[in-house]
Wavefront OBJ file of the C-alpha trace (Angstrom):
o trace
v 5.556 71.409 -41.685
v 1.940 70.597 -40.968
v -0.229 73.375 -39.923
v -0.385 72.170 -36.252
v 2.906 72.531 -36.258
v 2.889 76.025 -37.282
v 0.285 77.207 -34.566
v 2.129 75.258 -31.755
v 5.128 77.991 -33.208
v 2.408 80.744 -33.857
v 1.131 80.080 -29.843
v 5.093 80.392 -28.641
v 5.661 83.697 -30.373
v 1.966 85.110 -28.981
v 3.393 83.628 -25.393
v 7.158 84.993 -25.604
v 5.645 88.563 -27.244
v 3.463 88.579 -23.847
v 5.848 88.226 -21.468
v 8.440 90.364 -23.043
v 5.912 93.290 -22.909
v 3.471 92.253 -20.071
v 7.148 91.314 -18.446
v 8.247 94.807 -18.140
v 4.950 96.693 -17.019
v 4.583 94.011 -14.084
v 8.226 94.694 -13.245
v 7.253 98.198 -13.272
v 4.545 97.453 -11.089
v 6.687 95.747 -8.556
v 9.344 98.763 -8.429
v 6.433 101.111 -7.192
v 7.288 99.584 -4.026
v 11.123 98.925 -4.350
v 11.818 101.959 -5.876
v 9.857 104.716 -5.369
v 10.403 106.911 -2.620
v 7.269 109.437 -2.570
v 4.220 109.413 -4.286
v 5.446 111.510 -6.727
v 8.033 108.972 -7.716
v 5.073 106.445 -8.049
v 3.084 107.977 -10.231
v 6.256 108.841 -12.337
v 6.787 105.210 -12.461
v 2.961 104.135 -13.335
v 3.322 106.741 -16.119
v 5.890 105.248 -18.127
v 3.877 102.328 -18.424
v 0.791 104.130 -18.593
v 0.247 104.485 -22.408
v 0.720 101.032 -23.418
v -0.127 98.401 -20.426
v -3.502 97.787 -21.745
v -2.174 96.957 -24.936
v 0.761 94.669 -23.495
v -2.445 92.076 -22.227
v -4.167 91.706 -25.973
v -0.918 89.426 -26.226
v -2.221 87.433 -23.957
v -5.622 87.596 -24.887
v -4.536 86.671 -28.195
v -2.560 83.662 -27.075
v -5.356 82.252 -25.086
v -7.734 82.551 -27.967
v -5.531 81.029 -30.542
v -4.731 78.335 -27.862
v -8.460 77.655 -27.592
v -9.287 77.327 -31.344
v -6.156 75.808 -32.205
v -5.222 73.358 -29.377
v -8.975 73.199 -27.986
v -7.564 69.724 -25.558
v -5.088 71.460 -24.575
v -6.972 74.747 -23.863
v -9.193 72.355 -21.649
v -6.827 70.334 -19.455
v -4.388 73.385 -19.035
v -7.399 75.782 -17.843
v -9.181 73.186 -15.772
v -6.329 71.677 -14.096
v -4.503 74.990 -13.459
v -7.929 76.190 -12.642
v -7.452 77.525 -8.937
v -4.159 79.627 -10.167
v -5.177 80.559 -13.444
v -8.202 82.445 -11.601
v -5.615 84.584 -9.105
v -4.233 85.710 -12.674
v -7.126 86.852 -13.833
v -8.125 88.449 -10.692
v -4.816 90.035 -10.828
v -4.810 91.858 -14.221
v -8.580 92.809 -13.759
v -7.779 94.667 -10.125
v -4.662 96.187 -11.828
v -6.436 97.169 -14.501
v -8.820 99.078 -12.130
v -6.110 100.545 -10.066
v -4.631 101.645 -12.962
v -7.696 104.014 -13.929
v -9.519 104.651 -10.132
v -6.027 105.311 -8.332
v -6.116 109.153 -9.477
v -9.840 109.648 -9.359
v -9.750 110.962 -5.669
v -7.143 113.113 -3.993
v -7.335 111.272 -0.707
v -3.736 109.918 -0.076
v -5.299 106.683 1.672
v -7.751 106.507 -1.444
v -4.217 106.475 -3.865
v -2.143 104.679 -1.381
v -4.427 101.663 -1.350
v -4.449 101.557 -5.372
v -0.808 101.783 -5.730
v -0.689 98.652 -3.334
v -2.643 96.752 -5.477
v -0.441 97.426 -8.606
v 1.813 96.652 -6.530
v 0.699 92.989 -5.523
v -0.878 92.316 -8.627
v 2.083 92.855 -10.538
v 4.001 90.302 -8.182
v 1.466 87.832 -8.099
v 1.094 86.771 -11.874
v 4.542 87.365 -12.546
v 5.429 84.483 -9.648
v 2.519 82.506 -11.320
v 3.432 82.588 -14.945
v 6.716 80.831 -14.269
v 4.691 78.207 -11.676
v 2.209 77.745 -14.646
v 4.891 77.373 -17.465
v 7.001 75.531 -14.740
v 4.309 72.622 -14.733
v 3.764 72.999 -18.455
v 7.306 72.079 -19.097
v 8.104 69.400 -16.570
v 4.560 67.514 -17.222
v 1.262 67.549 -14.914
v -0.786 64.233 -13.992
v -2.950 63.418 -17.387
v -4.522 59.775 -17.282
v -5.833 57.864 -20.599
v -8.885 60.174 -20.686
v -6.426 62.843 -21.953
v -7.994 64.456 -18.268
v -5.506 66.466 -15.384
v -6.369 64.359 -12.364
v -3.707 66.085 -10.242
v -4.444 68.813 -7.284
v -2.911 72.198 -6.686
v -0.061 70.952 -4.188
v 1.136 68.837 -7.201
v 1.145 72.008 -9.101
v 3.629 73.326 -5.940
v 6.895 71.344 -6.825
v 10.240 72.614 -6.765
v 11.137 73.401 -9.902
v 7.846 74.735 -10.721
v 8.241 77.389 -7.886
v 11.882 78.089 -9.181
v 10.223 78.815 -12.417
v 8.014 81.031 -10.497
v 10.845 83.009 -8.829
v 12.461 83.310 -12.336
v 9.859 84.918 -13.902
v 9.139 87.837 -11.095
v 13.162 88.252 -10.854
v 13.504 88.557 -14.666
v 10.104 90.684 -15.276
v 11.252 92.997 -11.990
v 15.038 93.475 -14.000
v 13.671 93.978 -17.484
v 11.326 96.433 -15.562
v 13.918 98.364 -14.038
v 15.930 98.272 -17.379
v 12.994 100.085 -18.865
v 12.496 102.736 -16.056
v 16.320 103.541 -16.838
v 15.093 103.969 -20.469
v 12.255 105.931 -20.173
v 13.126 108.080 -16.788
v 15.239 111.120 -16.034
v 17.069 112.459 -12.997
v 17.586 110.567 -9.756
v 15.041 107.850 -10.361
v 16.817 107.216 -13.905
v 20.141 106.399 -11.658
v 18.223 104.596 -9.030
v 16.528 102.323 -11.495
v 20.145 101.674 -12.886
v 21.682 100.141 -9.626
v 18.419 98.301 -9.047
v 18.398 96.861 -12.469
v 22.099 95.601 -11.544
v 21.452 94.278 -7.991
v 18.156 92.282 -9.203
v 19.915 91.324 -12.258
v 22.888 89.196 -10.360
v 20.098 87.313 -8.172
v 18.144 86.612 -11.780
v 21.525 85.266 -13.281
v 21.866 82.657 -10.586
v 17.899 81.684 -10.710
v 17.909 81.611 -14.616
v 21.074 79.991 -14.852
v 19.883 77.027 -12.463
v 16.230 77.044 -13.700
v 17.284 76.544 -17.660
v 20.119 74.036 -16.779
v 17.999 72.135 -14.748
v 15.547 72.213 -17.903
v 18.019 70.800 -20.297
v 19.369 68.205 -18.103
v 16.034 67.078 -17.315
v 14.657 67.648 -21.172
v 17.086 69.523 -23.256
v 18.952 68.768 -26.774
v 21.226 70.379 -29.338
v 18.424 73.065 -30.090
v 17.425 74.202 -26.311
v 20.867 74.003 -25.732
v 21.538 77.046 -28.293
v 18.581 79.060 -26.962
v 20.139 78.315 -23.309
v 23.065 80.127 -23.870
v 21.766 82.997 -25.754
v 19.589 83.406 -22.477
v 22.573 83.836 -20.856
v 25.006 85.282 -22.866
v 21.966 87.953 -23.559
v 21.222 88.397 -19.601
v 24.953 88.982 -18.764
v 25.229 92.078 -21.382
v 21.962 93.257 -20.160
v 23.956 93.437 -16.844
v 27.032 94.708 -18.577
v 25.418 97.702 -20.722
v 22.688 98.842 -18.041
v 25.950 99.387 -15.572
v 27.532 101.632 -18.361
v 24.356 103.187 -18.752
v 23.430 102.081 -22.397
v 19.695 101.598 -21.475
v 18.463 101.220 -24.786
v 21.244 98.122 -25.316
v 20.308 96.527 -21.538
v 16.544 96.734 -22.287
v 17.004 95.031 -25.955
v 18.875 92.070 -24.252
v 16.974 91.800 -21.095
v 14.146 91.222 -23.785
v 16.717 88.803 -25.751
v 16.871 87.069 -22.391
v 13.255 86.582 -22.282
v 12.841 85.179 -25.722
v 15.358 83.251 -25.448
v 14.421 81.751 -22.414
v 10.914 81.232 -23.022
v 11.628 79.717 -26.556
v 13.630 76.818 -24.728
v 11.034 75.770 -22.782
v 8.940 75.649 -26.174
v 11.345 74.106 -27.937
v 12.113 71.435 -25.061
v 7.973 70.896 -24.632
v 7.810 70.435 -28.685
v 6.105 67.949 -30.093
v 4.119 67.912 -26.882
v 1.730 70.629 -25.578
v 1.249 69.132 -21.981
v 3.891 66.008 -20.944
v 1.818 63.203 -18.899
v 3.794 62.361 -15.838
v 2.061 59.249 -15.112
v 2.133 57.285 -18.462
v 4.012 59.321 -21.535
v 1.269 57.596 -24.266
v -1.285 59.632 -22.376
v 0.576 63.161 -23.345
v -1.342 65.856 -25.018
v 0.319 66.436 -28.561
v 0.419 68.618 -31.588
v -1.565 65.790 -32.841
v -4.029 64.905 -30.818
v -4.550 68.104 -29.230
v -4.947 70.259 -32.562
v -8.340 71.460 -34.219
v -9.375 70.103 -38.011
v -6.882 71.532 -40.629
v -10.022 73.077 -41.642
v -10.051 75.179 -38.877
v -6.213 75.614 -38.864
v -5.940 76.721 -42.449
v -9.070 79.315 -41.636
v -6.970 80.692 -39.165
v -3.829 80.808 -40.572
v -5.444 83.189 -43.154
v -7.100 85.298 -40.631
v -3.571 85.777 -38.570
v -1.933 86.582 -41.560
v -4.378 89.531 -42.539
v -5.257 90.733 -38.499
v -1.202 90.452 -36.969
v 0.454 93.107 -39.238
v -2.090 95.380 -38.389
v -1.794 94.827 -34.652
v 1.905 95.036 -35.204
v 1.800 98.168 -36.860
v -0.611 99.855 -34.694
v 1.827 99.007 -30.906
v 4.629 99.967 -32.673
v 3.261 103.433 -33.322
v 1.929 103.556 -29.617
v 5.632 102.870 -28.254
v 6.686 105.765 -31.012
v 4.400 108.274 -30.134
v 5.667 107.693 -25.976
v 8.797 107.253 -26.306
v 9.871 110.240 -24.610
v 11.869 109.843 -21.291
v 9.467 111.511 -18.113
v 10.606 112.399 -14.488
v 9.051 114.141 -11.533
v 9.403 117.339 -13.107
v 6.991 116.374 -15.767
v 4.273 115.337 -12.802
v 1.629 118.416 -12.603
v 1.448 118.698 -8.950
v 5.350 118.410 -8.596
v 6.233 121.072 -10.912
v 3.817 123.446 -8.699
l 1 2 3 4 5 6 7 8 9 10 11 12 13 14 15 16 17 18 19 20 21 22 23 24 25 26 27 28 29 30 31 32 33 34 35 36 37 38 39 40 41 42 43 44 45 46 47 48 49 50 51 52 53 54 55 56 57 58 59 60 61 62 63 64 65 66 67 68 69 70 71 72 73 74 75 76 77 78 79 80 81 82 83 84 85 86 87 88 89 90 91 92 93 94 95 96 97 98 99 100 101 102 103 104 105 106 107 108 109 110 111 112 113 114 115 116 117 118 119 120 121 122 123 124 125 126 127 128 129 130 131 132 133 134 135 136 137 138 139 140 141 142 143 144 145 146 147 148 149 150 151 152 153 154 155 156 157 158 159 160 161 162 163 164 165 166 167 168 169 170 171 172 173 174 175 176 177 178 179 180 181 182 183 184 185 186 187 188 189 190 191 192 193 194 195 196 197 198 199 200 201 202 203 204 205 206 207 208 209 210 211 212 213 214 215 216 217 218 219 220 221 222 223 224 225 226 227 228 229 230 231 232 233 234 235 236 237 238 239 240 241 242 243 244 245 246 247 248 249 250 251 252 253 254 255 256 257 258 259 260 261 262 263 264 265 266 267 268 269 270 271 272 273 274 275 276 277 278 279 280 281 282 283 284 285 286 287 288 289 290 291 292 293 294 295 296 297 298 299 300 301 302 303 304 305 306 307 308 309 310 311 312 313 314 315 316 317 318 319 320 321 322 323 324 325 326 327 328 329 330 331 332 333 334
């Protein structure tokens, strides 16, 4: 396997660890509105996220950095072609961000009331996006000889890109209200547990037509596999979170999402962006892909820098693992 190779897997695994983790928080995000019923109950929900949001997004910032060093055409067709909704991302997780850390600053309920609505929408809005950018990635964007995007954003607004879309947020919202379930007592805990199940039947039929509409359009032996562990894993998710096993329904929603984000890899593979209007003019592994100079410099420098990231989130999710409810919530228990 040539090194290009490797990173184009490396990139995959940065992309699928994002959205499993970043996947949850913005479903949390979304449930302050579908599931809370007081402000108390929103703040219980922010805080189970609270802890380890911040370090959810170095996934991504990882993934864009190795994408840029790595894949440097690819880095610059994706992020000047999806330019316009690439932006609203980043707009996104930078207002979150500051709700996250103003919203309790002030006491004023219209102060913490205006915050919690823009977790709210921000956590919606890249969720929908992801799947509309990944969408696009997968089906293939306008790229002419020049290796260039010379497409516009309503080309970016097809159908199955926008079913992508509505996958992601319904899968991110479920494997969000799988992990409130996990990490919750008391009422909310059994609220989160029929809202897990009634979200999780509309992502079933999405996902199910998404990823078969992927492997009839693109699909072999391989994505094929990964399809139906998507599926088979989404179904127990279903299965366990109704008999309250929360710890087995979170593990598979997150099966669901690696599973389902490693077809779409493994269906793009060996391209990194298809060319819709002449398939010579696709970006590769190849001819998308830094000096192995560069690649083997990295590879070294991943090898040393990922366990210790590894290790380091993994003891953040240890020391919080602890289940929280309203009682738990100063003002609540006074």
């Amino acid at each position: 396997m040539e090194l290009h190779d490797v990173w184009f897997v490396l990139i995959a695994v940065l992309w699928i660890g994002y959205f499993f983790l970043e996947g949850f928080d913005f479903g949390v995000g979304v449930l302050t509105k579908l599931l809370a019923r007081d402000r108390t109950e929103k703040r219980v929900l922010i805080n189970t996220i609270g802890p380890v949001w911040d370090g959810n997004e170095v996934w991504l910032l990882t993934a864009g950095g190795a994408t840029f060093a790595a894949f440097p055409e690819w880095y610059a067709t994706l992020f000047s072609g999806f330019y316009l909704p690439l932006l609203v991302i980043l707009v996104c997780l930078i207002v979150r961000g500051v709700a996250f850390e103003y919203r309790a600053k002030r006491p004023e309920e219209n102060w913490q009331r205006n915050w919690e609505t823009a977790i709210f929408w921000c956590s919606l809005i890249p969720a929908f996006l992801w799947g509309v950018a990944f969408g696009n990635i997968t089906r293939g964007v306008k790229i002419d000889a020049h290796l260039e995007y010379v497409g516009g954003l309503g080309d970016l607004l097809n159908p199955y890109a926008l079913l992508g879309g509505l996958v992601t947020l319904s899968l991110f919202t479920f494997h969000g209200a799988v992990f409130v379930g996990l990490k919750t007592v008391g009422d909310i805990r059994e609220r989160a547990r029929a809202t897990a199940l009634r979200v999780g039947l509309v992502t079933a039929v999405l996902a199910l037509v998404f990823l078969g509409w992927t492997q009839a359009d693109k699909g072999d032996g391989t994505s094929l596999v990964a399809l139906v562990v998507a599926v088979a894993a989404l179904l127990g998710a279903l299965a366990t979170a109704r008999a309250g096993r929360e710890g087995w329904a979170f593990a598979l929603s997150g099966l669901t999402i690696v599973a389902a984000v490693s077809m779409l890899f493994l269906t793009l593979f060996p391209n990194v962006m298809p060319s819709t209007l002449n398939e010579q003019w696709s970006l590769t592994v190849t001819n998308a892909s830094s000096s192995a100079y560069t690649l083997k410099i990295m590879t070294w420098l991943a090898a040393i820098a990922t366990p210790l990231v590894l290790l380091y989130q993994g003891w953040t999710y240890w020391v919080f693992r602890k289940r929280i409810g309203t009682q738990h919530i100063a003002d609540a228990a006074h």
